[in-house]
N, C-alpha and C positions, 0 to 999 in steps of 0.2 A: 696719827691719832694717839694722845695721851688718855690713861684711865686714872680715876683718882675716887679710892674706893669705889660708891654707884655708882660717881660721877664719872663722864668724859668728856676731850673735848678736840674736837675738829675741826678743818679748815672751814667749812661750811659754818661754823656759829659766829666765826667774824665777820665771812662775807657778809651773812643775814643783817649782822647788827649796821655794818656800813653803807648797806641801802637805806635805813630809815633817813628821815629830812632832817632831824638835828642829832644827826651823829657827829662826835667827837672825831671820829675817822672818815675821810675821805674814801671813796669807791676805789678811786687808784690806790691808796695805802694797804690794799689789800693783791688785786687785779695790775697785774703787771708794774708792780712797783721796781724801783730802782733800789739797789742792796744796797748802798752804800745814803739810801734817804736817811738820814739823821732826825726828820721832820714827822717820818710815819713812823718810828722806832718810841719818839717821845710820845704822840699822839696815841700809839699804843697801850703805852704805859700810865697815862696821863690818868689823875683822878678824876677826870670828866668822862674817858670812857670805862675805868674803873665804874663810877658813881651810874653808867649808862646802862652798866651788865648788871650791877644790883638791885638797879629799877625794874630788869626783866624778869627777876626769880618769882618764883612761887612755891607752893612744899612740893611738885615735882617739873622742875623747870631743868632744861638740858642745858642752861649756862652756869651752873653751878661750878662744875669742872674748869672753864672759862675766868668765871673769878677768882678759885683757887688757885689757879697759873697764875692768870696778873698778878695776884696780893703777894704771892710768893717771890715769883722772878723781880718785880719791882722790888718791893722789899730788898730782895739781894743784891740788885743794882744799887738802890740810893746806899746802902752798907758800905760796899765797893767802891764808891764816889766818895763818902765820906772818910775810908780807910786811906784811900789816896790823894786826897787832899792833905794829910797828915804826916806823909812825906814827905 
């Protein structure tokens, strides 16, 4: 569990979002996924399920914390992809 300020966030609030019918992430990419999938790593990251978490807020929604992480960690990645590309 991560906290981020009131917000936090749990393995439970990906599973939740990866049962809806057009989720961006597959039920596996959560539930016994393979570590080395490259596929649920993007899908994770992806502005589709970005755009999926911030369809769900509201002024007290528990995926708040949720998108705080993705916006962040993504962020950090394309940075890190970009910084190494320039190598």
């Amino acid at each position: 569990m991560l906290t981020f300020g009131n917000s936090f966030l749990g393995f439970g609030h990906v599973l939740e979002l990866s049962k809806s019918p057009n989720s961006a992430l597959y039920h596996a990419d959560v539930l016994n996924v393979d570590k080395q999938d490259d596929g649920a790593a993007y899908r994770l990251f992806s502005h589709e399920f970005l755009y999926e978490v911030f369809q769900t807020l509201n002024s007290d929604s528990k995926n708040r914390g949720l998108l705080i992480y993705l916006f962040i960690i993504g962020k950090l990645n394309l940075n890190l992809l970009f910084i190494l590309n320039l190598l």
